[in-house]
N, C-alpha and C positions, 0 to 999 in steps of 0.2 A: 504494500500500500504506500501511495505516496504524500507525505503531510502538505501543509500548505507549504510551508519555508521554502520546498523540492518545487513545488510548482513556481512557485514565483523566481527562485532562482534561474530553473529552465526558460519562464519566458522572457527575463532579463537577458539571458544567455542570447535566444534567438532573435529578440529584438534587436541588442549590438551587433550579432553576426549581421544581422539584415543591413542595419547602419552603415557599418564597416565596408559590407560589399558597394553599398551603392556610394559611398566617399570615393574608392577607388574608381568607379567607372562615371563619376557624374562631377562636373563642373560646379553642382548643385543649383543650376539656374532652372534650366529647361529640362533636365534630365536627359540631356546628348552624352554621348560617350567624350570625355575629357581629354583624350588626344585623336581626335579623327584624322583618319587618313588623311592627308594632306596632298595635293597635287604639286606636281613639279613647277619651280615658277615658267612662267611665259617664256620663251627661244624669241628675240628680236631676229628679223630678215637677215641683218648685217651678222649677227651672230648664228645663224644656222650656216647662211653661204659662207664665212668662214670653217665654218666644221664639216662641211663638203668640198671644199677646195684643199684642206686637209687631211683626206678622207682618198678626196681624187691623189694631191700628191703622195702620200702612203702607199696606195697600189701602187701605183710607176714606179717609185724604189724599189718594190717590194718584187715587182715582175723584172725591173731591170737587175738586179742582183739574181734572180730567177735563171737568167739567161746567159749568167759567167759561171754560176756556181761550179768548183772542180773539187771534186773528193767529197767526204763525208762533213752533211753540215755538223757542224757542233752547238752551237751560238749563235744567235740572231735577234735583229728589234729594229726599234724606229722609235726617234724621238724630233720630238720640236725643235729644229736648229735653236731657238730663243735657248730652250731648254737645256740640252747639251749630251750627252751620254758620257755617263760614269759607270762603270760595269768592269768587276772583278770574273773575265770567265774561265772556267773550270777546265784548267789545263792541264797537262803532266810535263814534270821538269826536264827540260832538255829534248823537247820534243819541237818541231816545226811544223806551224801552221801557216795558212792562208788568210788573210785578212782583206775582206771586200768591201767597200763603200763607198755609196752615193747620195750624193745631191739633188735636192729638187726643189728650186725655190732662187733666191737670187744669193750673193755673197759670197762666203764660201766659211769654212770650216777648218781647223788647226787639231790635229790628233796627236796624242803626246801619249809615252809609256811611263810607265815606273816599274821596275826598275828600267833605267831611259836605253841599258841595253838589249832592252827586245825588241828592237825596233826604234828606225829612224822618226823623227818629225814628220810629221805627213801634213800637207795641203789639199783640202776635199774642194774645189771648185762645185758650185752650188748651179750647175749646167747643163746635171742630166749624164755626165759623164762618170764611169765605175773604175774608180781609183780602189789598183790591188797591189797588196802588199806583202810580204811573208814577215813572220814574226816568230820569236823563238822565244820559247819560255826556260830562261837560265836561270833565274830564282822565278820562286812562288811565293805571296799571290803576286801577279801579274793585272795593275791595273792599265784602263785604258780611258783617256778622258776626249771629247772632243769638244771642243766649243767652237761656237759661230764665232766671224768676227762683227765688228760695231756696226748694225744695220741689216746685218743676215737674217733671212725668213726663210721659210721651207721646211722640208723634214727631211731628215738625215736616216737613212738605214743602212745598215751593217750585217755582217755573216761573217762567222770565224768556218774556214773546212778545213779537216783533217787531210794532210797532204802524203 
């Protein structure tokens, strides 16, 4: 049997569970769910045709490295010239690779190693044109930076193959 005390405590109990639930899901105005979905903001013309003209130049790096590729790829991307690529890729010491990249957009691009002897200074002309290089990894890790120079637009893709 249950006393009063048991009752009232239980409907105290159910009451706050009730409370509690609806604090978490309600704003407590209108009783809407207190984080709704949210829609993406608005895409402006100027900013979509930018991310389709980046979109377009991506593929053409991406097909014009497509059509030198030799040996086994290992590594590959595309970055926003603005952007630059910094990318430690995953080599074994003492080993020589291939190193492939182009330009697509205006300026050009400055590729630098570290350690600085796996590989000379490279200049990416930002043309259209697929600057190859071999590179040797004589210590590990082997980083690789490229950056645009002042005014460079376009994106930049790369491929390391095993040669």
């Amino acid at each position: 049997m249950i006393n009063m005390n048991s009752r009232a405590w239980y409907a105290a109990a159910v009451a706050a569970s009730a409370l509690l639930l609806a604090s978490c899901t309600s704003d407590g105005s209108d009783g809407k769910a207190a984080h709704p979905a949210s829609s993406p903001p608005p895409v402006s013309e100027s900013q979509a045709a930018a991310e389709a003209q980046e979109k377009k130049l991506t593929d053409q790096a991406q097909a014009a490295l497509a059509a030198v590729q030799s040996g086994k790829l290992l590594e590959a991307g595309a970055e926003r010239v603005t952007d630059g690529i910094h990318a430690e890729p995953t080599l074994r010491q003492g080993k020589t690779y291939k190193l492939n990249l182009v330009c697509m957009g205006s300026g050009s691009a400055h590729v630098t190693f570290t350690p600085a002897d796996a590989g000379p200074k490279i200049e990416v002309p930002c043309d259209q044109s697929v600057v190859q290089q071999q590179i040797t990894a004589h210590k590990l890790p082997l980083r690789m930076d490229v950056e645009g120079t002042k005014g460079s637009t376009g994106v930049i893709a790369w491929e390391i193959d095993r040669v």
